[in-house]
TILUMLUM-201757 format. One record per residue (C-alpha): x, y, z; residue in one letter. Coordinates in steps of 0.1 Angstrom, whole numbers, padded with zeros to 4 digits, always signed. Example, Ala and Ser with C-alpha at 12.3 -4.5 7.8 and 13.67 -1.06 7.14 Angstrom:
% TILUMLUM-201757
+0123-0045+0078A;+0137-0011+0071S;
END
This chain:
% TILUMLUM-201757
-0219-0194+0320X;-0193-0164+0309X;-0196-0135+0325X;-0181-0113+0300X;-0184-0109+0264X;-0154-0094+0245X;-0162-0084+0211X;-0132-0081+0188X;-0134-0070+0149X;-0124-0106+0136X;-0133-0140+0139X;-0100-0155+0137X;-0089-0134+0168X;-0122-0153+0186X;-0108-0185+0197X;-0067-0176+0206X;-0078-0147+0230X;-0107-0170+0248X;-0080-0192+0253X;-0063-0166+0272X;-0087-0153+0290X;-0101-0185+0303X;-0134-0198+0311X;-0152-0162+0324X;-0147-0152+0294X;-0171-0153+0258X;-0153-0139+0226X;-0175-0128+0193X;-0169-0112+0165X;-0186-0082+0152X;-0172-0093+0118X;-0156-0058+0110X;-0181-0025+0109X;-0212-0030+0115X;-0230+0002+0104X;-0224+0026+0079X;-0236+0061+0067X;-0276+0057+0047X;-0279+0070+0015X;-0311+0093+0022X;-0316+0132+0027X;-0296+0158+0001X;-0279+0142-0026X;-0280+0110-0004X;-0254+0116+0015X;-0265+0103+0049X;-0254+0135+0066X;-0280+0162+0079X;-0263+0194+0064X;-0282+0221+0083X;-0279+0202+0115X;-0246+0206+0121X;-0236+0173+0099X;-0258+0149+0122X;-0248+0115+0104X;-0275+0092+0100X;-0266+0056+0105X;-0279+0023+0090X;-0273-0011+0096X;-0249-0026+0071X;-0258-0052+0044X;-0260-0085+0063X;-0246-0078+0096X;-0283-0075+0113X;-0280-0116+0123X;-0243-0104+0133X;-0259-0078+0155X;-0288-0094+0171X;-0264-0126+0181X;-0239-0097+0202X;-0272-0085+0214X;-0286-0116+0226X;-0254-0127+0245X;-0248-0092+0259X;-0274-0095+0279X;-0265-0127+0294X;-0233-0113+0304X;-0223-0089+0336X;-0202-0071+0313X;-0191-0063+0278X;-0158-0056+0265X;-0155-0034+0234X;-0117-0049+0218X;-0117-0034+0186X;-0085-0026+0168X;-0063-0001+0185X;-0068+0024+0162X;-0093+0059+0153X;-0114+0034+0130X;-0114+0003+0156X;-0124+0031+0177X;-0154+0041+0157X;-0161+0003+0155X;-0167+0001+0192X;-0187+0030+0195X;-0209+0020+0170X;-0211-0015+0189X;-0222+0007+0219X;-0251+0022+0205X;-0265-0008+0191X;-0260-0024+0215X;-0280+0000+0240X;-0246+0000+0264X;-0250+0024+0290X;-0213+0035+0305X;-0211+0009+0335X;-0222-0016+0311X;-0189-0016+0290X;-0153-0012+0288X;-0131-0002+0261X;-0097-0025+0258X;-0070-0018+0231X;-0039-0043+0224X;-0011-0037+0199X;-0003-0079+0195X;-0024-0109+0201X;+0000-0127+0230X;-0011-0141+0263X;+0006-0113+0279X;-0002-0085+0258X;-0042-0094+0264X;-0045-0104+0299X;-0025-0068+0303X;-0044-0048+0283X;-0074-0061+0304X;-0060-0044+0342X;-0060-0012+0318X;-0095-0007+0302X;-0110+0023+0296X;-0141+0042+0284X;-0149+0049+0246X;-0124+0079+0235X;-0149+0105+0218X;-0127+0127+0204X;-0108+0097+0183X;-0146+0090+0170X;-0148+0126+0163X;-0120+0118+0142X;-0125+0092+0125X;-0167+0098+0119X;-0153+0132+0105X;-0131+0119+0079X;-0159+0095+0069X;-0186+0122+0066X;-0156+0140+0047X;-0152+0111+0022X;-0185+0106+0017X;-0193+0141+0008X;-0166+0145-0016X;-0168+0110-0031X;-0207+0112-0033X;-0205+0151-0053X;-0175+0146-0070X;-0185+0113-0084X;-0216+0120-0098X;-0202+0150-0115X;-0173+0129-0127X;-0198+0104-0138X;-0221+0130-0153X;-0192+0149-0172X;-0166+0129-0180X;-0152+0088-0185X;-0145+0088-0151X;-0164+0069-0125X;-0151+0081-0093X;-0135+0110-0073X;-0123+0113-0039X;-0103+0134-0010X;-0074+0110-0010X;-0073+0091-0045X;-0080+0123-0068X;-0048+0138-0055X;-0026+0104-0054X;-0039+0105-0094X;-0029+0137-0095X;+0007+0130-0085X;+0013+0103-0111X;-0003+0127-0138X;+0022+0157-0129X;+0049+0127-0131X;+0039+0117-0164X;+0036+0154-0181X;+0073+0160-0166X;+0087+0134-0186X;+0069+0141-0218X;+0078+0177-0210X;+0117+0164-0204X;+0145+0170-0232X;+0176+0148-0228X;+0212+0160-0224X;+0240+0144-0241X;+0275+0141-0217X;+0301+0115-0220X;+0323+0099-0192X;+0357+0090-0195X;+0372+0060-0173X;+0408+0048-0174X;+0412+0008-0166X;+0440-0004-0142X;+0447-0036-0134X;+0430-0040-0101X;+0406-0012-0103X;+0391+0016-0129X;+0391+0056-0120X;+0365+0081-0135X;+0373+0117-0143X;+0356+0142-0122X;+0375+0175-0124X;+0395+0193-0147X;+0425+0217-0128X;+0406+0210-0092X;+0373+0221-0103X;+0341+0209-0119X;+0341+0192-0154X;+0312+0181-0176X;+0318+0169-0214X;+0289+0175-0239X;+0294+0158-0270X;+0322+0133-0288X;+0346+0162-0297X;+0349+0174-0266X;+0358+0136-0256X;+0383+0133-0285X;+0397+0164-0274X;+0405+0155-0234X;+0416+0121-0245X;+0443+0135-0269X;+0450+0156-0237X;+0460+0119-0217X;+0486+0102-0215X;+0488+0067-0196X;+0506+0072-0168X;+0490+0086-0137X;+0501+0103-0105X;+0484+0095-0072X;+0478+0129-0058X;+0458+0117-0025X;+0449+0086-0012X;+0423+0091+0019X;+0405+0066+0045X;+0377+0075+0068X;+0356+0054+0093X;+0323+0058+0086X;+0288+0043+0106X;+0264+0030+0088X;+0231+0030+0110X;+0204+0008+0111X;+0171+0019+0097X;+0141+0021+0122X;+0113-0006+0123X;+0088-0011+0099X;+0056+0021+0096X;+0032+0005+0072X;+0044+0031+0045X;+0083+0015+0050X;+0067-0020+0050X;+0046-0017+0017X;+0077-0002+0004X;+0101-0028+0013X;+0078-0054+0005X;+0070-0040-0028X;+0111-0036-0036X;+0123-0068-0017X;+0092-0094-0018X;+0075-0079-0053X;+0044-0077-0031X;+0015-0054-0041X;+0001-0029-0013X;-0031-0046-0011X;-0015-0084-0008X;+0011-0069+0019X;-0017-0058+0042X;-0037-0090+0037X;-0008-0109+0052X;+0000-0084+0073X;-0033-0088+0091X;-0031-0127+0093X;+0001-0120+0105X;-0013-0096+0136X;-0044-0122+0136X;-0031-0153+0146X;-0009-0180+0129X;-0020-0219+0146X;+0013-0232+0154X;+0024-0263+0171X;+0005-0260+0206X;-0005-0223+0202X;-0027-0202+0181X;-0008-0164+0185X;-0002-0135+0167X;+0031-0133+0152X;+0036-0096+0146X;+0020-0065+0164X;-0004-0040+0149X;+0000-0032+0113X;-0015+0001+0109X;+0009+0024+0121X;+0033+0052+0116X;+0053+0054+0148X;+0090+0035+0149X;+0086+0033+0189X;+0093+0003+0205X;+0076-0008+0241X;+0102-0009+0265X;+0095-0049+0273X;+0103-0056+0234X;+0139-0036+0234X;+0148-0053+0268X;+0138-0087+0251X;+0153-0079+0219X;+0188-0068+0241X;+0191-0103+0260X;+0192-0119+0224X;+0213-0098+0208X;+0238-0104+0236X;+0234-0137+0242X;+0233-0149+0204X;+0259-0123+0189X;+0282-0104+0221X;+0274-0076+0238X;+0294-0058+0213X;+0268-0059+0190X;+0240-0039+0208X;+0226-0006+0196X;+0206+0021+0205X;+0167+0030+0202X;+0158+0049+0171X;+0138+0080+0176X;+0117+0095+0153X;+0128+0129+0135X;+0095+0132+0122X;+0068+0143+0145X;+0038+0162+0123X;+0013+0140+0116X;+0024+0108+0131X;-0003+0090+0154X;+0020+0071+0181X;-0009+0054+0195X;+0005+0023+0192X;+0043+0009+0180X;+0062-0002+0150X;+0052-0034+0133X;+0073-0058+0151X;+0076-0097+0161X;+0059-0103+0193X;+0085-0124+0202X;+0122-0124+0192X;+0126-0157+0201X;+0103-0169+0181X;+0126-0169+0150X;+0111-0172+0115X;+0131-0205+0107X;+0112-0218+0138X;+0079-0210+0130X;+0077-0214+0090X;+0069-0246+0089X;+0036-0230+0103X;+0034-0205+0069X;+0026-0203+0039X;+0057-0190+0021X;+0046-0155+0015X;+0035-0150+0049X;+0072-0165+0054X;+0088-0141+0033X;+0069-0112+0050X;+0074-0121+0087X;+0110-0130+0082X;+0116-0090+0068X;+0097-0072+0098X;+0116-0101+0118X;+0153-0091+0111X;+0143-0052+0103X;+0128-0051+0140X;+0162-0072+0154X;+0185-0052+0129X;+0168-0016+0146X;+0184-0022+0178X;+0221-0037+0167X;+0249-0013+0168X;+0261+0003+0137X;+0285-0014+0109X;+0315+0005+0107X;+0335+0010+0070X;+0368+0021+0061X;+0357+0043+0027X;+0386+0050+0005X;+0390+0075-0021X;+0421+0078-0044X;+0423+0111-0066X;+0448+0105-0098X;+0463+0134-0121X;+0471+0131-0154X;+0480+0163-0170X;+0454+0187-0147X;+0427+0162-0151X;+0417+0144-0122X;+0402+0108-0119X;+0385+0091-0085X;+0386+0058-0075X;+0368+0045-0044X;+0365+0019-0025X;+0351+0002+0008X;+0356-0026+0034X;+0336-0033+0058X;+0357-0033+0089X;+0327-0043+0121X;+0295-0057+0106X;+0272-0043+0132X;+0237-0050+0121X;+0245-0066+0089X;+0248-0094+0106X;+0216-0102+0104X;+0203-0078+0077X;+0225-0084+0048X;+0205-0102+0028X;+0183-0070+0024X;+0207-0044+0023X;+0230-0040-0009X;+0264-0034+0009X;+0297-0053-0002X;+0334-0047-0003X;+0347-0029-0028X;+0386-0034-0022X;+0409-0010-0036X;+0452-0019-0039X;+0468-0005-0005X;+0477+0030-0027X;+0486+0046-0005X;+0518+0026+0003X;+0532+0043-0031X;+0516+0077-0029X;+0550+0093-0048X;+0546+0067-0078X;+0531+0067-0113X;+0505+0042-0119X;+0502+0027-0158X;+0464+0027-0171X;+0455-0003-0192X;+0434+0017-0216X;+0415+0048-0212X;+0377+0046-0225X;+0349+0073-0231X;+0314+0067-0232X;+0283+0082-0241X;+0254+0087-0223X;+0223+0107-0220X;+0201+0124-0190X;+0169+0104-0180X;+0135+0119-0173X;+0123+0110-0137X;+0109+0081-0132X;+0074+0074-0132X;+0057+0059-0098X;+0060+0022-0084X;+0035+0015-0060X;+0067+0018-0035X;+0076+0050-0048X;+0039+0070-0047X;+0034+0055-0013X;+0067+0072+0000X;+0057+0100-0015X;+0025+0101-0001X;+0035+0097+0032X;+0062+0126+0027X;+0037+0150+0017X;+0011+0138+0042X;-0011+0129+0020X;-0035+0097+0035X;-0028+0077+0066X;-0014+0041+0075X;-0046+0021+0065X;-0059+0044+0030X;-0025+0036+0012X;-0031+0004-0003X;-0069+0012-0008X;-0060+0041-0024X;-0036+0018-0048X;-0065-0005-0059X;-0084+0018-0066X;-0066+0040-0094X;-0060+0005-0106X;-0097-0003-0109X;-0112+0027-0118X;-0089+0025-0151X;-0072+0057-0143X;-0034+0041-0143X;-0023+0013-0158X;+0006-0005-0143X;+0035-0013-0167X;+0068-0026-0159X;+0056-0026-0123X;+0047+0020-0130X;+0022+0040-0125X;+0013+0050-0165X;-0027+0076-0161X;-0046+0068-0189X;-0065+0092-0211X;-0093+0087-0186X;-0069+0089-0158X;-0055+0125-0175X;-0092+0139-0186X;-0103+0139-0150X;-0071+0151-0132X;-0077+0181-0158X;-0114+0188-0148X;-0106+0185-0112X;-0080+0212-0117X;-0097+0236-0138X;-0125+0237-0105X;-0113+0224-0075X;-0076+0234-0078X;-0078+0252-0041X;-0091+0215-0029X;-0074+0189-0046X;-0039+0197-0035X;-0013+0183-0015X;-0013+0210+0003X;-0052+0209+0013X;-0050+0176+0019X;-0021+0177+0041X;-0038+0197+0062X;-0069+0183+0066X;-0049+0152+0078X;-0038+0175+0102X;-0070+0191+0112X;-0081+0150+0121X;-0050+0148+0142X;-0063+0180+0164X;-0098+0166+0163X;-0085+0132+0180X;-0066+0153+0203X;-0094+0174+0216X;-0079+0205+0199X;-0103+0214+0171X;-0141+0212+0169X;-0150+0188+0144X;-0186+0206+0129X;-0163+0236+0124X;-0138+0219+0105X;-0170+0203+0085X;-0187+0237+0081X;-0158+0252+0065X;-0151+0232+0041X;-0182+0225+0026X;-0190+0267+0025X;-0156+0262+0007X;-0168+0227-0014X;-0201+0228-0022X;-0207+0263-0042X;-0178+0251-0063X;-0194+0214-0070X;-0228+0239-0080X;-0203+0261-0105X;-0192+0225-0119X;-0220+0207-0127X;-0231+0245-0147X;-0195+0251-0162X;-0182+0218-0167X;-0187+0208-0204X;-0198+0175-0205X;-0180+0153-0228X;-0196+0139-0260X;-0200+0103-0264X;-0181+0088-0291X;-0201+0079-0320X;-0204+0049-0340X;-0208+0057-0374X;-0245+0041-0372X;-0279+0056-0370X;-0305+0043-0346X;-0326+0018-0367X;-0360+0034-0348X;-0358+0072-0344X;-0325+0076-0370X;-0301+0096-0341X;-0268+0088-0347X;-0255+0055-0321X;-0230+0064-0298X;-0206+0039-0270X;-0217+0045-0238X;-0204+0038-0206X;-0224+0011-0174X;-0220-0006-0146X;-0211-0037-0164X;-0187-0020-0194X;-0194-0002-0221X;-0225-0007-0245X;-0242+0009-0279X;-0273+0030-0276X;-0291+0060-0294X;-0277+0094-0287X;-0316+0107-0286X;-0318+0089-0253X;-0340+0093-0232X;-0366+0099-0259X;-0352+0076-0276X;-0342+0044-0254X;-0327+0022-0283X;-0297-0008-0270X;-0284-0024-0295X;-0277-0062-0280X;-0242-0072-0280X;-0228-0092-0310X;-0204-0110-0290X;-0186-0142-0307X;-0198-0170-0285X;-0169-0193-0281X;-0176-0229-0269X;-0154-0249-0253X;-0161-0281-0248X;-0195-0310-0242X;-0214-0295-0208X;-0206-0329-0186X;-0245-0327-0168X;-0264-0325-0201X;-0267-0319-0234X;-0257-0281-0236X;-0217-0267-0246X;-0194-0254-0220X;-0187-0218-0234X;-0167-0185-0223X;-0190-0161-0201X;-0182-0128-0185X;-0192-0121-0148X;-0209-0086-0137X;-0173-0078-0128X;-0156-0087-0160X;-0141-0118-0150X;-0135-0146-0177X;-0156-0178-0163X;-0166-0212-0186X;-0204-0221-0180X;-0235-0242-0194X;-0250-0220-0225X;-0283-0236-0211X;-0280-0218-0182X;-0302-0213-0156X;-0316-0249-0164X;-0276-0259-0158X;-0256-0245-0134X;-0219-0262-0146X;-0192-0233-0144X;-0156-0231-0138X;-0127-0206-0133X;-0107-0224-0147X;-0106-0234-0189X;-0119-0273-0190X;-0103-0294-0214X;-0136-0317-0216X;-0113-0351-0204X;-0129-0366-0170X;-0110-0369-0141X;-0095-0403-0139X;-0102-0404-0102X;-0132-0388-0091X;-0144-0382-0131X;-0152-0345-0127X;-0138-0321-0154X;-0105-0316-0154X;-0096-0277-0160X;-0061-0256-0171X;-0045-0230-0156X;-0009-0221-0162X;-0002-0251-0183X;-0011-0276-0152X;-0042-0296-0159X;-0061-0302-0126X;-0092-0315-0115X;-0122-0291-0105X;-0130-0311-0077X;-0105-0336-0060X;-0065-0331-0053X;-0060-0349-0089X;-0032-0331-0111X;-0020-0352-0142X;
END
């Protein structure tokens, strides 16, 4: 018999950390959190208000079997170790598996580890700790926070507008691609021209007129400078610098969604996802191990054991010549550095080696934190930057150029770093001459608005403003999306009317709240908690004697928006019908409601598909509670035949199931058959 258990957030962590800890050891999984705030007392929050915020906790939704298995082999056990993630929330986590488990303080040991290795593990074992209160503080502060804000806010979004949800984090995120959007309706285009003479190995561009700054407005002005020109042109200066180009640091998770977003075309949400099985564990040949340390993170340090390891390679695979220095951070408000950068666990364990083992997005993903991690610690590429100022007749024109003269890092990072030569005629050999244009051009252009938000984009902001932490980024993303406040064209941020209506409304009452600046600080208020600097029921207390009396003034001022009408009166009380909004989309009922509680059923086309394969009913197009298109039985729940996927009603010539579409391949819905 074991005599530990170690309880860790995720089962696919179970059965690689077992393996390194041997036969003492039992790993289990508490299958991520395991209780949650209840919905009872004032407004349901699940928070005692006038007891100093006492949270009152409920098992979660189908985690009691969870529970009373971790319970059942804790006590068959000398010892339990709590191995949550090694962050505020995995901190929470274990806490909360402390309490329901009834785990007194020699009963347990806390144990946190940045990458699932052998080595990392057993280490991380000769170093456990006790529970750290003031990182639950934290972290059980900024949910009792959420849930406040999300609970009142909500319902009065709910109540007086199209919206469905509020929060701390996403109102202000919406916010910030709102502001975007009025600035470029709000923006009026310039008008300027460019003028570029053409030689034969190179072109130059005007820049100054008499040594000083030149801008042209409009096509006369154009006309007017080109009449000035003659062809010939007179090197005034050629100059040549050595420049460094650095490195950039190792991944954050804000640099990692960006890059991956920019680079890989990845959305936040699918970044993390792989990200995790990444940090989880990947099965490889004779080892199951995680290939990449923790992913929630905003610290570029490196452990000392990784840069040592990292330094052999670099010498051994590329020269000494080639290694670099550490990056430090310049940034030091609001950065957590429990824990490192994202990084390989092992350089030598190469992504050409191991992606035989991947899928090829987890590929693409672990081959960029791969080379970003190896490129942080290479020595800088060195350039020889030229620039060649020309006269002709007082106006000057700049050429540049570039060659790369020591690749440094690039060396391994090229392939995600635009950098090329740009090689300009050796100029300066024939500094006294006149050089002949080919032709001289002008061109128009016109200002541009700014842009409006990738993902990539609002999540660098974000993180400039200190708005959210590591692991709320891409939830706050999916959400926006989902709630139908943004809609994402050309890969940008565009707020619908919904998305516009309740930024407004927010505004007009809660201005002093939902602000960067607000929640910047209250990001920083959590940091102090977690440091045992602030008391967490005071930061609670004042902000809801802030909050609450101006959700009260709200839910009196606010006007609440009038349902659109149809045109049609209610056939049984005559009130005008009006489109109202549910859980499940939008529907048509009597504007007299609730004295009047008239539907009217839905006159959806029923469009059928094909023969049902398992009687005598037609395959036709559903909607799930979700709004997902499905194809099922129309004598459902007698039949239970559905797909995803559209069936073209032919049999499967192998197994003779129904064969189904998607993206022009026809496939079988049950076996490997694809025609």
């Amino acid at each position: 018999m074991p005599k530990n258990l170690v309880i860790v957030e995720s089962p696919s962590k179970t059965k690689p950390i077992e393996k390194y800890l041997g036969s003492d050891y039992k790993v289990l999984s508490s299958k991520g959190h395991v209780r949650d705030l209840s919905t009872k007392g004032k407004y349901g929050l699940g928070v005692d208000i006038e007891n100093d915020f006492k949270p009152d906790y409920v098992t979660m939704k189908g985690k009691k079997s969870v529970i009373d298995e971790l319970k059942k082999e804790s006590k068959k056990v000398d010892h339990v170790f709590l191995a949550t993630d090694p962050d505020r929330e995995g901190e929470a986590i274990s806490w909360h598996l402390q309490k329901v488990l009834n785990l007194n303080d020699k009963d347990y040991d806390r144990v946190v580890f940045n990458e699932i290795t052998k080595n990392a593990v057993v280490e991380a074992f000769k170093h456990s700790r006790k529970i750290d209160q003031n990182l639950v503080n934290s972290q059980e502060t900024r949910r009792i926070l959420d849930r406040i804000i999300g609970f009142r806010l909500s319902r009065l979004i709910q109540s007086k507008t199209d919206g469905s949800s509020a929060g701390r984090v996403q109102s202000v995120a919406l916010k910030l691609i709102v502001d975007r959007e009025r600035e470029i309706e709000a923006f009026v285009k310039e008008e300027y021209w460019s003028i570029e003479a053409i030689f034969p190995e190179f072109s130059a561009e005007l820049f100054n007129y008499n040594h000083k700054d030149f801008e042209i407005h409009n096509e006369i002005e154009a006309n007017e400078v080109l009449n000035n020109l003659s062809n010939t042109f007179k090197i005034e200066s050629v100059d040549k610098k050595n420049k460094q180009k650095q490195s950039k640091p190792p991944y954050t998770t804000s640099t990692m969604q960006q890059d991956a977003s920019n680079k890989l075309g990845f959305n936040s949400k699918k970044t993390m996802q792989i990200a995790q099985k990444l940090y989880e564990g990947i099965e490889l040949e004779n080892d199951t191990v995680g290939l990449i340390s923790y992913m929630r993170t905003d610290s570029i340090r490196l452990s000392q054991d990784f840069v040592g390891q990292v330094y052999k390679y670099i010498e051994a695979k590329y020269g000494k010549e080639y290694i670099g220095s550490v990056k430090v951070s310049k940034k030091t408000e609001n950065v957590q550095d429990a824990h490192e950068a994202i990084r390989p666990t092992s350089i030598d364990r190469t992504p050409e080696s191991v992606k035989p083992f991947l899928t090829s997005d987890e590929y693409k993903l672990y081959r960029m934190i791969y080379y970003r991690a190896l490129a942080s610690l290479m020595k800088s590429a060195t350039t020889i930057n030229t620039t060649v100022i020309l006269d002709n007749n007082n106006y000057q024109f700049k050429a540049t150029g570039q060659v790369i003269d020591f690749d440094g890092y690039l060396k391994v990072y090229k392939d995600y770093e635009d950098t090329k030569d740009t090689i300009l005629p050796p100029l300066d050999t024939y500094k006294s001459e006149v050089l002949v244009s080919k032709e001289i051009n002008k061109e128009q252009h016109f200002t541009n608005p700014p842009s409006r938000y990738t993902e990539a984009k609002l999540i660098k902001e974000m993180e400039e403003l200190g708005i959210g932490r590591p692991s709320t980024y891409a939830t706050t993303m999916d959400i926006i999306k989902k709630r139908g406040y943004a809609d994402i064209i050309d890969k940008k941020f565009v707020p619908t009317e919904t998305g516009f209506e309740i930024t407004d409304k927010l505004q007009e009452f809660f201005s002093h709240l939902i602000n960067v600046e607000y929640t910047a600080n209250m990001e920083t208020d959590l940091d102090k908690i977690a440091e045992g600097n602030q008391d967490y029921v005071k930061v609670l207390k004042d902000f809801y004697q802030d909050f609450e009396p101006s959700v009260q003034n709200a839910f009196s001022a606010m006007p609440k928006k009038e349902a659109e009408k149809t045109g049609e009166d209610c056939p049984e009380c005559g009130s005008p019908l009006v489109i109202r909004k549910g859980k499940y989309g939008e529907f048509v009922a009597c504007s007299n409601y609730p004295k009047c509680k008239y539907i009217k059923t839905s006159e959806r086309v029923v469009l059928e598909v094909c023969d049902c394969p398992n009687c005598d009913g037609k395959i036709i197009e559903k909607k799930s509670k979700k709004g997902k298109i499905f194809y099922g039985c129309n004598n459902y729940p007698k039949c239970k035949e559905a797909y995803w996927d559209k069936p073209t009603g032919e049999k499967c010539p192998k197994c003779s199931s129904m064969l189904t579409i998607k993206k022009n391949k026809i496939k079988c819905s049950k076996c490997d058959y694809e025609k």
